[in-house]
DOTORDO-278084 format. One record per residue (C-alpha): residue in one letter; residue number from 0; z negated, x negated, y. Coordinates in nm, 2 decimals. Layout:
DOTORDO-278084
<pake: a | rofi: NUM | zz: Z | xx: X | yy: Y>
...
This chain:
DOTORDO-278084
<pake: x | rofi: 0 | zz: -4.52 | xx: 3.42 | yy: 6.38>
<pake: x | rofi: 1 | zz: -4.33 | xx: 3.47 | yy: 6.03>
<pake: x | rofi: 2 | zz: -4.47 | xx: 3.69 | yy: 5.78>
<pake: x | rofi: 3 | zz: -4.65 | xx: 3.62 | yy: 5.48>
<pake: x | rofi: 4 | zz: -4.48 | xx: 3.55 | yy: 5.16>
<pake: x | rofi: 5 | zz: -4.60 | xx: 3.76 | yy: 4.84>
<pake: x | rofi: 6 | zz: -4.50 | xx: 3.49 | yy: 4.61>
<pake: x | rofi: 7 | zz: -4.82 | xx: 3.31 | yy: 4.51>
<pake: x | rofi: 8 | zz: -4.74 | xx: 2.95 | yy: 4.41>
<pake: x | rofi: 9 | zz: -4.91 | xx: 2.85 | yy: 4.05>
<pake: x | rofi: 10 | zz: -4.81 | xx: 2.52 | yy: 3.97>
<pake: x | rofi: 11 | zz: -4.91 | xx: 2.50 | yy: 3.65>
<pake: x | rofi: 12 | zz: -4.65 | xx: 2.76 | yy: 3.57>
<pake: x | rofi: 13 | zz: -4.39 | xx: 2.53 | yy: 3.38>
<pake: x | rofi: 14 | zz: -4.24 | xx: 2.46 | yy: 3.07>
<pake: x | rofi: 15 | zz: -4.50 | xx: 2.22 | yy: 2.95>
<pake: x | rofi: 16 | zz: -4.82 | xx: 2.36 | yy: 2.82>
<pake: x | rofi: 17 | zz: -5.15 | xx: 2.33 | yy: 2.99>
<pake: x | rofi: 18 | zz: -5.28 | xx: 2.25 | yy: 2.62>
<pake: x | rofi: 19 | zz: -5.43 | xx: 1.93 | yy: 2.53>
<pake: x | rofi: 20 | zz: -5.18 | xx: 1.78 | yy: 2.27>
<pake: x | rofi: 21 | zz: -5.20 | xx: 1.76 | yy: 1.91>
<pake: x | rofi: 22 | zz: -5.15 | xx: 1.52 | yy: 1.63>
<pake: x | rofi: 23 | zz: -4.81 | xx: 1.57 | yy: 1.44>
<pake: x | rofi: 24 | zz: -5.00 | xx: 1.39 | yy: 1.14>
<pake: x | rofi: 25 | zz: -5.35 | xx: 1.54 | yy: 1.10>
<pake: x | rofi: 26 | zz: -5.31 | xx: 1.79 | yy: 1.39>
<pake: x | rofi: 27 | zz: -5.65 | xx: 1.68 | yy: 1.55>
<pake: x | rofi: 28 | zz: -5.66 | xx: 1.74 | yy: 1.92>
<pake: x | rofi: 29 | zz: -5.58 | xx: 1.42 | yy: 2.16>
<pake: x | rofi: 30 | zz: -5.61 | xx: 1.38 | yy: 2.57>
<pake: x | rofi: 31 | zz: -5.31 | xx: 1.36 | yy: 2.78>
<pake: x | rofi: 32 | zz: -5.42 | xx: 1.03 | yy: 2.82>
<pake: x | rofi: 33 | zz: -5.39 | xx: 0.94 | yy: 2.48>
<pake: x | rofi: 34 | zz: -5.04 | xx: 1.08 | yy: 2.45>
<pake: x | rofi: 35 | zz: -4.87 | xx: 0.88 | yy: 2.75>
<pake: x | rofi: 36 | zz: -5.02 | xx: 0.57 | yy: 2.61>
<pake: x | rofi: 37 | zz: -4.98 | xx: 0.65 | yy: 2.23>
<pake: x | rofi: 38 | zz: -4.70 | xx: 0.88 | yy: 2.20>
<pake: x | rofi: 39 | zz: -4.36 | xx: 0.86 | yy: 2.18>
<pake: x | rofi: 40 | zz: -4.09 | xx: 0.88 | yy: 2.47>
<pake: x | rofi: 41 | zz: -4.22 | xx: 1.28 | yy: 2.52>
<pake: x | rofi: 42 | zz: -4.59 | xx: 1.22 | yy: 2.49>
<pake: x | rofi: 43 | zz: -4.58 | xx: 1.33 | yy: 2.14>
<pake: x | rofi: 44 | zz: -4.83 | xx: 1.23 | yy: 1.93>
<pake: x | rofi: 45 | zz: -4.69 | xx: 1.10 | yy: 1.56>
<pake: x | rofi: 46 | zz: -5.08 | xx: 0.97 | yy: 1.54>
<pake: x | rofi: 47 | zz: -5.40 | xx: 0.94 | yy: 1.62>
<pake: x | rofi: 48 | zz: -5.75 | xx: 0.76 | yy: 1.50>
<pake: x | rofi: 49 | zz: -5.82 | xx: 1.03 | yy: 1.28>
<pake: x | rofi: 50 | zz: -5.55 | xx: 0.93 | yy: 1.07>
<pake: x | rofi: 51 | zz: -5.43 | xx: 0.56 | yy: 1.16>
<pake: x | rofi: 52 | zz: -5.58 | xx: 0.25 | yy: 1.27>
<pake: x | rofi: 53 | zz: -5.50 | xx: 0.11 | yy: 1.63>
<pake: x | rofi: 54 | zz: -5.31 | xx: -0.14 | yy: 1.52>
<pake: x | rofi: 55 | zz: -5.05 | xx: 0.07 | yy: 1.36>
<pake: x | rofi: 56 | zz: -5.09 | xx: 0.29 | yy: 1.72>
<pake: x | rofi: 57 | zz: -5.01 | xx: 0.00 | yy: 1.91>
<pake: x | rofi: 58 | zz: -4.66 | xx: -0.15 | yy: 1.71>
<pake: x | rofi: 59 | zz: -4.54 | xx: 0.23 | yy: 1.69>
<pake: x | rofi: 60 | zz: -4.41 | xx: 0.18 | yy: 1.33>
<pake: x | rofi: 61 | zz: -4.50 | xx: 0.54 | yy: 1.23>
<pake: x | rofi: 62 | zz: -4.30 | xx: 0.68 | yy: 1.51>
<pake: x | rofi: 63 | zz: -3.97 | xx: 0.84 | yy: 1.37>
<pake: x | rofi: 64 | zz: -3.73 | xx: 0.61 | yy: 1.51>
<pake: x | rofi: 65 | zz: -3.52 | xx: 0.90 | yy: 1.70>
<pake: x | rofi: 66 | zz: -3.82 | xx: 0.97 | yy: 1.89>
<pake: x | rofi: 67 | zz: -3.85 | xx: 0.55 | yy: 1.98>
């Protein structure tokens, strides 16, 4: 039988923060959720109810068109 490695495995160790993401507008706190479906192409949110209506959420007009 091989022996135990002392390396623990933490898989949450990685670039990304384990932080709940934040508004670039307002900087109110949004899910993970929120920032796949409302973010940009790196699940950054440009904004969020606080500070824009759905609509404007859903067309991604406020987006910075780099981060399209």
């Amino acid at each position: 039988m091989a022996p135990k490695s002392e390396t623990k495995w933490t898989p949450l160790e990685e670039e990304r923060s384990t932080a709940a993401p934040n508004c670039v507008s307002c900087g109110n706190r949004v899910t993970r959720q929120f920032a796949r479906v409302f973010g940009d192409n790196r699940d950054v949110v440009h904004a969020c109810p606080e500070c824009s209506t759905y609509r404007e959420m859903k067309t991604s007009d406020f987006i910075p068109k780099a981060h399209r």
